[in-house]
Kinemage of the C-alpha trace (Angstrom):
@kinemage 1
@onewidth
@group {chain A} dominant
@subgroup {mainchain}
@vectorlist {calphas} color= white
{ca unk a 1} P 19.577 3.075 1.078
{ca unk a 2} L 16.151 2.033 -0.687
{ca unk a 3} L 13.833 4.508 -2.501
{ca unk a 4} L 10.692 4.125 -3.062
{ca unk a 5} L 7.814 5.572 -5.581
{ca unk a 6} L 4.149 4.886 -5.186
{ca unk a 7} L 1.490 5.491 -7.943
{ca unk a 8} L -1.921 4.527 -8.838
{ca unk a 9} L -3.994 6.601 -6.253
{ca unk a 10} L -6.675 9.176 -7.205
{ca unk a 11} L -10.697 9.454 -6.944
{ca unk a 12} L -12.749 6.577 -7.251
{ca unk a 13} L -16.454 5.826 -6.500
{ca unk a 14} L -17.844 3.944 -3.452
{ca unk a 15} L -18.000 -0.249 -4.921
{ca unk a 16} L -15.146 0.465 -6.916
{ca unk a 17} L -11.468 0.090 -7.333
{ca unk a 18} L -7.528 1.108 -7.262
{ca unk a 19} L -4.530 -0.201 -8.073
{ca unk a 20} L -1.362 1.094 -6.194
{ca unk a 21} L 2.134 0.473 -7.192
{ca unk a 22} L 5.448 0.767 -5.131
{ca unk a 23} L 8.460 0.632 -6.984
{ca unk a 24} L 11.669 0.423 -5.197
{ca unk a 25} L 15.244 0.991 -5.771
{ca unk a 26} L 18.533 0.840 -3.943
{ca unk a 27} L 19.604 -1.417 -1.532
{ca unk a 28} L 16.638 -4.025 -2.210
{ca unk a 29} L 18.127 -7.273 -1.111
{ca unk a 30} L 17.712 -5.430 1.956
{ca unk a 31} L 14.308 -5.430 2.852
{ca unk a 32} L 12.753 -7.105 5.335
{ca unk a 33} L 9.505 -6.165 5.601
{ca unk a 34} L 7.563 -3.901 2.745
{ca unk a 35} L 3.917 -3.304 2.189
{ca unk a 36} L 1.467 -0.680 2.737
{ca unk a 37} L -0.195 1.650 5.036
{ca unk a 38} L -2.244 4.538 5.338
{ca unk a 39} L -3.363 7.236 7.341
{ca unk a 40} L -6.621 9.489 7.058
{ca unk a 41} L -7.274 12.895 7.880
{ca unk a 42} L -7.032 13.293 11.802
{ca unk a 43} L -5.761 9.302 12.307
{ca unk a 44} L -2.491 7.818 12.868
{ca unk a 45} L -1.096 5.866 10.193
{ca unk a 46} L -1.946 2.170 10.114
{ca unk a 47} L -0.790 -0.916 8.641
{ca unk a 48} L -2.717 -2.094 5.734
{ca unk a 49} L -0.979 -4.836 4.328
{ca unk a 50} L 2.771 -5.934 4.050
{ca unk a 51} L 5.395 -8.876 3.282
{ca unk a 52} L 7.037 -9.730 6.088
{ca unk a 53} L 10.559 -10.972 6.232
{ca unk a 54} L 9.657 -14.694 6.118
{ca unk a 55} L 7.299 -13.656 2.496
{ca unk a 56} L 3.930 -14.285 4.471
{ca unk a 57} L 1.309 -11.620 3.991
{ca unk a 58} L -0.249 -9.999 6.849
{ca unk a 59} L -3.449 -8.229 6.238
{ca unk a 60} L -5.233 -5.403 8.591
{ca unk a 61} L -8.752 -6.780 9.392
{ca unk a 62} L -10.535 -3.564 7.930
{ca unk a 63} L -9.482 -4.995 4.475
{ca unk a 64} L -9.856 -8.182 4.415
{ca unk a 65} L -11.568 -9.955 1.228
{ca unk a 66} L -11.358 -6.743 -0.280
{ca unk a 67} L -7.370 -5.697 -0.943
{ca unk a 68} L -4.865 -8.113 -2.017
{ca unk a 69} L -1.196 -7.098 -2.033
{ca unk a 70} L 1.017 -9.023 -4.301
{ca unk a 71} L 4.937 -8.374 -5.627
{ca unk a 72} L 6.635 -8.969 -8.647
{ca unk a 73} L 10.416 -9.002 -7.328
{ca unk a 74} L 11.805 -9.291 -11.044
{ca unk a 75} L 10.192 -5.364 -11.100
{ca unk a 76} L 11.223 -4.778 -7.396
{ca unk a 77} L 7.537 -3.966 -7.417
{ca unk a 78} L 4.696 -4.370 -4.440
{ca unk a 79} L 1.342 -3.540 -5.730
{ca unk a 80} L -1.956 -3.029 -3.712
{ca unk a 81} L -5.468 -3.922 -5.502
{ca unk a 82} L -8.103 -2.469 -3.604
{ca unk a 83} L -11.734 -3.514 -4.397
{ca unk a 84} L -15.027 -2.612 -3.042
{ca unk a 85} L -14.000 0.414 -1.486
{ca unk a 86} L -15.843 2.442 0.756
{ca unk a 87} L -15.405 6.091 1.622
{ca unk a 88} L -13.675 5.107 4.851
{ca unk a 89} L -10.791 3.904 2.792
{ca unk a 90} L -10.223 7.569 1.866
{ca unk a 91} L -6.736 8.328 3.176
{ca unk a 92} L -2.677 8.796 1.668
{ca unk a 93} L -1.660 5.682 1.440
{ca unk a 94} L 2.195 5.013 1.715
{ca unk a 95} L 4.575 2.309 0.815
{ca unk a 96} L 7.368 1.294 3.667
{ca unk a 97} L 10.489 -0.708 3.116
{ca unk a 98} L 11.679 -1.288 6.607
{ca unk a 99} L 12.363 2.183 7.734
{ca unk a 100} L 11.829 4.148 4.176
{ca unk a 101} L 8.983 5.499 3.627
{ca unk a 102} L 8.100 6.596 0.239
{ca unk a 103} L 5.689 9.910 -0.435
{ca unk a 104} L 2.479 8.966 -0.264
{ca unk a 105} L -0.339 8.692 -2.918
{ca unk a 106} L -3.862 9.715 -2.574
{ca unk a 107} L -6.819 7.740 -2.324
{ca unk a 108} L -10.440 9.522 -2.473
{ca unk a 109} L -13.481 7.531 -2.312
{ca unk a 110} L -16.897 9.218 -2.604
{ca unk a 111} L -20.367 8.166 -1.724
């Protein structure tokens, strides 16, 4: 079984920017896919970025040019930058490892 912890969200102003963190743990050499999504207030969860199995990066087209996702595998880390955000990207944003899902972290962006 993998776990996974997220960090890094929290309250940011409109132009600016966020770094998440996932961290996972467990049954890593697992994984086939792992990246991030989110879902706002009211809205289904949606992809944002991810690995997938063959290590090429998919992006959602709402974010493009603005997040990059990258992963350190030494750390078993996959980290999110997010620049130039915009209110709109105000949502929980979660990590997935295949099926796992970790907890969520917060991202506010005001105007």
């Amino acid at each position: 079984q993998v776990q996974l912890v997220e960090s890094g969200g929290g309250l940011v102003q409109a132009g600016g920017s966020l770094r998440l963190s996932c961290v996972a743990s467990g049954r890593i050499f697992s994984i086939n896919l792992m990246g991030w999504y989110r879902q706002a207030p009211g809205k289904q969860r949606e992809l944002v970025a991810v690995f997938t199995s063959g290590g090429s990066t998919h992006y959602a087209d709402f974010v493009k040019g603005r997040f990059t996702i990258s992963r350190d595998n030494a750390k078993n880390t996959v980290d999110l930058q997010m620049n130039s955000l915009t209110p709109e990207d105000t949502a929980d944003y979660y990590c997935r490892a295949d099926n796992v899902w970790g907890q969520g972290t917060q991202v506010t962006v005001s105007s």
